[in-house]
DRENLORO-584021 format. One record per residue (C-alpha): z, x, y; residue in one letter. Coordinates in steps of 0.2 Angstrom, whole numbers, padded with zeros to 4 digits, always signed. Example, Ala and Ser with C-alpha at 12.3 -4.5 7.8 and 13.67 -1.06 7.14 Angstrom:
+0039+0062-0022A+0036+0068-0005S
This chain:
-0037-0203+0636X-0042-0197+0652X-0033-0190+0669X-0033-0199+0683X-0022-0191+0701X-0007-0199+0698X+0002-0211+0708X+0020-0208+0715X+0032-0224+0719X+0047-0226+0707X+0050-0241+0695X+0069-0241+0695X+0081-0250+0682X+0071-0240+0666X+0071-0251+0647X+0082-0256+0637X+0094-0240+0642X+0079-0227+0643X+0078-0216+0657X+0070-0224+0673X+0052-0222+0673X+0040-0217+0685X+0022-0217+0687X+0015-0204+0676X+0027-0207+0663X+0039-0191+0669X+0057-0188+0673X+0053-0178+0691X+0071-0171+0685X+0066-0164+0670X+0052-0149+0672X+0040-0150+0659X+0043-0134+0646X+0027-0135+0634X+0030-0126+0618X+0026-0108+0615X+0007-0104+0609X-0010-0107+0616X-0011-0118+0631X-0027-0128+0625X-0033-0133+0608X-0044-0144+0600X-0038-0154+0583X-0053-0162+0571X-0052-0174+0558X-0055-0162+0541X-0050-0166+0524X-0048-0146+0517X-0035-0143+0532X-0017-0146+0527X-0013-0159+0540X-0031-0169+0538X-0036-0159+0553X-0041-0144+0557X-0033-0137+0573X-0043-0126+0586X-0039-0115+0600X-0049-0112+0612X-0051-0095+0624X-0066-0092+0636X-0075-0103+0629X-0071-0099+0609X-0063-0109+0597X-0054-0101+0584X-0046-0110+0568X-0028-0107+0566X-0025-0105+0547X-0010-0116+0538X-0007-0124+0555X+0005-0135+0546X+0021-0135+0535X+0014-0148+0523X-0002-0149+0513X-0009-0169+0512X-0026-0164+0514X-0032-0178+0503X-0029-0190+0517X-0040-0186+0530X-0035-0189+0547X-0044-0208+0552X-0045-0220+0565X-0033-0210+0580X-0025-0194+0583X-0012-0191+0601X-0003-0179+0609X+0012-0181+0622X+0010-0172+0636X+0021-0159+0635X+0013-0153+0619X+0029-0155+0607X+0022-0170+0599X+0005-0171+0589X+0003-0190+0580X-0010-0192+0568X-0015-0209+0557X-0022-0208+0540X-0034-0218+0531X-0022-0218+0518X-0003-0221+0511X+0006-0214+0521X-0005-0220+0537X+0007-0212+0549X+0012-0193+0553X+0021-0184+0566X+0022-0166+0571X+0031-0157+0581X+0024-0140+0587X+0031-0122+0590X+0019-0111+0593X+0002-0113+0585X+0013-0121+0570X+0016-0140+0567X+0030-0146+0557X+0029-0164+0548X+0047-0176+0556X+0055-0188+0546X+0044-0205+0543X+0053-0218+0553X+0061-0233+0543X+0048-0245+0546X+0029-0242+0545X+0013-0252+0549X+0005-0259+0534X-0011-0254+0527X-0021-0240+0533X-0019-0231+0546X-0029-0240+0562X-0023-0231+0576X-0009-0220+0586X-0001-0218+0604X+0013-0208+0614X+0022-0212+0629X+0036-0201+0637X+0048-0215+0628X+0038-0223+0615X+0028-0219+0601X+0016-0233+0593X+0007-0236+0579X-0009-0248+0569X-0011-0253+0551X-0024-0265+0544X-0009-0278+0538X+0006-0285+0541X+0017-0278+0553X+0001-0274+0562X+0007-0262+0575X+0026-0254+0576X+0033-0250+0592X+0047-0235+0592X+0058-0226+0604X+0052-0209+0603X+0070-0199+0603X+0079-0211+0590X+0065-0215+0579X+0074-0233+0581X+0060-0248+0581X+0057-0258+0597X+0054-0275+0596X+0039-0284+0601X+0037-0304+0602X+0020-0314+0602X+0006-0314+0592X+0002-0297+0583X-0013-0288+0586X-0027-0294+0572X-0026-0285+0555X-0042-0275+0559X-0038-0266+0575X-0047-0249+0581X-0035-0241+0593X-0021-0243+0605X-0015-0234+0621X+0001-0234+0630X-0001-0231+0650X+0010-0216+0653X+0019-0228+0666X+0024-0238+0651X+0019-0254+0659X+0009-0257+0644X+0002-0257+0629X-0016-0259+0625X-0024-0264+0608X-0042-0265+0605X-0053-0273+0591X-0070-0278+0588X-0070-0297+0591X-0071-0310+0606X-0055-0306+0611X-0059-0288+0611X-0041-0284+0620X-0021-0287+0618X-0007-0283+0631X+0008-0278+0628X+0022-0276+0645X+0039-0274+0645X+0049-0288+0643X+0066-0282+0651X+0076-0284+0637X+0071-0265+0631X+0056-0272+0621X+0036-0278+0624X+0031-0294+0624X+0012-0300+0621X+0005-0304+0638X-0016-0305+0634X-0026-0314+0648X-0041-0322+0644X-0050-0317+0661X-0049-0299+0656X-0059-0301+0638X-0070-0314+0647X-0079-0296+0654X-0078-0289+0637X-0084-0301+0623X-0085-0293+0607X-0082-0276+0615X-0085-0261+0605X-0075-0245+0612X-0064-0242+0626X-0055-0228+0636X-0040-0228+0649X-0039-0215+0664X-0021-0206+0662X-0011-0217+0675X-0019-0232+0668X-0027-0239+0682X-0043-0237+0676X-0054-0247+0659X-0069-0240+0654X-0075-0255+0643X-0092-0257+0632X-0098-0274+0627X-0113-0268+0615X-0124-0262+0628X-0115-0264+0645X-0102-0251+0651X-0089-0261+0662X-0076-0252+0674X-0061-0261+0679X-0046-0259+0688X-0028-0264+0683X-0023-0278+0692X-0011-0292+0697X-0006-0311+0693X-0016-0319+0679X-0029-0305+0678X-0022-0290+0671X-0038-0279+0676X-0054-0286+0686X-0071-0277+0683X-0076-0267+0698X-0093-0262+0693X-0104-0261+0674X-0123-0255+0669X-0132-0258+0654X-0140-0244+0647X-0151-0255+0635X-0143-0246+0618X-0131-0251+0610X-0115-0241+0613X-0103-0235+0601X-0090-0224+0611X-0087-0221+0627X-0073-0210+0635X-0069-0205+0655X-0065-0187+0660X-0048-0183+0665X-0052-0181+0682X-0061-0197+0685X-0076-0192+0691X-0088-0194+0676X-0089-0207+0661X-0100-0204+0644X-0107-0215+0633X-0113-0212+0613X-0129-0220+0612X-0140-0227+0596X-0155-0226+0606X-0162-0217+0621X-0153-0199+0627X-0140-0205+0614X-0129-0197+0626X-0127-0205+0644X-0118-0200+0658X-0113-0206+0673X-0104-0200+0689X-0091-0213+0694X-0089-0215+0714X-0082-0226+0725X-0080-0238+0713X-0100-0236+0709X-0109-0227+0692X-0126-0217+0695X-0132-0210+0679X-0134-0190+0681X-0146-0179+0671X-0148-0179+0652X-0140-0166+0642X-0149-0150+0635X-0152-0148+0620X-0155-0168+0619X-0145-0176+0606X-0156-0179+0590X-0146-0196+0585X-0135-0207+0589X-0120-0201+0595X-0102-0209+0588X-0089-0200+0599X-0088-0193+0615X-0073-0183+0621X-0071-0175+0636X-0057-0160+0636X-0041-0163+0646X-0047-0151+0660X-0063-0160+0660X-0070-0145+0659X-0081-0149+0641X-0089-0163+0633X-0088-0164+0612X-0102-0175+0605X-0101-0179+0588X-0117-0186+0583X-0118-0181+0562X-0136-0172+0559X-0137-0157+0551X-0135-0143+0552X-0127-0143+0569X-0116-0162+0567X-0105-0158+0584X-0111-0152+0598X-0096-0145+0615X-0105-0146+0631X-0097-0133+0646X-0096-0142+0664X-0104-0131+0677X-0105-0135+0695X-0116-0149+0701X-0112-0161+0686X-0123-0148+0675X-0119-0142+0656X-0122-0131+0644X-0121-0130+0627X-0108-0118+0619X-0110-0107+0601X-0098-0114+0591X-0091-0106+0573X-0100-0112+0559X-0086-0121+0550X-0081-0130+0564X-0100-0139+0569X-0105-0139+0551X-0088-0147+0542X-0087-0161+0556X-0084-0177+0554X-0078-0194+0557X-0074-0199+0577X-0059-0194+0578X-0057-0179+0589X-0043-0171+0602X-0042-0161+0617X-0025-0155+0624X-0023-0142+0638X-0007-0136+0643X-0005-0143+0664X
């Protein structure tokens, strides 16, 4: 999820008894104390660590493994198919391919400790994950599909309408809790989910929205949750969150003439990437008054196709995951004029990678 300025008005009256929310998904009242520790890391899907992930700091430029990051040991279940972290830090989710799909951590320091499993879990494996300043969400590949929790009471919120699909590939919650977003591989790629005034969500999907995105493949949300970056095989379309019957309207797409298979946008809005089978593999694009112009290919050039892209929460690097050996993961550093280069990284931590499941958090 990605960083956009954030806006300022107030929605007054708050959910279901929740503190009021404003945009950005803060209390103004409540100054944000991040835990104690590094103030950036990177966390990898890795089936030897403890938690399923390895957990990186990074320092001028170095990552470094912290060693028994967690309090538990399920490395047999491999962090799959979404990782989150509030905003604060405190709260790191993870969702397992396997049983249970669902985790939460909280940190202190560079350690996380595993929270008690809430009473009621998706079904299935574990299909994606989400974190709101009041909410936590969560995906599973059957029935219920996608469980909706307070975040301080662990107590389930409801949601009414049809379920997301029983193959989903990730949610996101705005952090102005308008909404919840579920995506999937099919003609109607996208599901809304708003409040419904009563302290729950309510399915509100609008068919003009997916008209854009037939069969879309990978998505990504800016911070404030103005801005969709959506693929539709090989077409990258940008749209803004809108009004009435169309919940967002493109503003803008290109086709790189590959099919893509991730996309993500940099936190501070300026730049979009896209994972390539063909061509650079890599493409990026500086985003502009509402217009995309394609900037200069990476170097080294990506030797396959690339499944993830991630920027970091400063903006400040790019991970491309793209799986030949020996070097499977590439982190780019931005330099000035939309230039990179390509860091050293430690041998276990671009040899080992694997999976598309990677997170940036930097302290703000």
């Amino acid at each position: 999820m990605a960083y956009l300025p954030k806006l300022n008005p107030t929605v007054s009256g708050g959910l279901g008894g929740l503190p009021e929310r404003t945009t950005g998904g803060l209390d103004p009242s409540k100054p944000k104390t991040p835990a104690a520790g590094t103030g950036a890391y990177l966390f990898t899907p890795w089936v030897v660590a403890q938690g399923g992930i390895a957990v990186w700091t990074i320092e001028n430029d170095t990552f470094s493994r912290v060693e028994d990051a967690f309090d538990v040991d399920v490395s047999g279940n491999v962090a799959r198919n979404g990782l989150a972290i509030s905003e604060d830090g405190h709260r790191l989710l993870v969702s397992h391919a396997g049983s249970p799909n669902f985790a939460e951590y909280s940190r202190d320091g560079d350690s996380f400790t595993k929270q008690r499993y809430p009473d009621v879990m998706p079904g299935g494996g574990g299909r994606g994950v989400a974190i709101s300043q009041n909410y936590i969400a969560a995906l599973g590949s059957s029935s219920p599909t996608m469980v909706v929790w307070n975040r301080h009471t662990k107590a389930r919120v409801p949601v009414t309408g049809a379920q997301p699909p029983v193959t989903p590939q990730g949610l996101y919650i705005s952090q102005d809790e308008d909404y919840i977003a579920v995506f999937n591989n099919t003609t109607s790629p996208l599901q809304f989910y708003v409040p419904d005034g009563n302290g729950g969500f309510v399915n509100k999907t609008t068919s003009s929205t997916n008209a854009s995105l037939n069969y879309g493949t990978a998505f990504a949300f800016s911070a404030d949750g103005q801005i969709m970056v959506g693929v539709s095989d090989s077409q990258i379309r940008v749209m803004r969150k809108d009004v009435g019957a169309v919940y967002f309207r493109q503003v803008t797409s290109v086709n790189t003439g590959y099919y893509i298979e991730h996309i993500d946008i940099s936190p501070d809005g300026e730049t979009i990437a896209v994972g390539n089978r063909g061509g650079r593999h890599v493409y990026l694009y500086k985003f502009l008054n509402d217009t995309l112009t394609l900037l200069p290919a990476l170097s080294p050039a990506i030797p396959s196709g690339a499944a993830t892209v991630k920027f970091s929460g400063n903006s400040n690097y790019l991970l491309v995951y793209h799986g030949a050996s020996p070097e499977r993961l590439y982190i780019f550093k931005r330099l000035a004029g939309d230039s990179y280069t390509k860091l050293t990284l430690p041998y276990d931590l671009y040899y080992t990678a694997s999976g598309s499941d990677y997170l940036f958090w930097h302290q703000q």
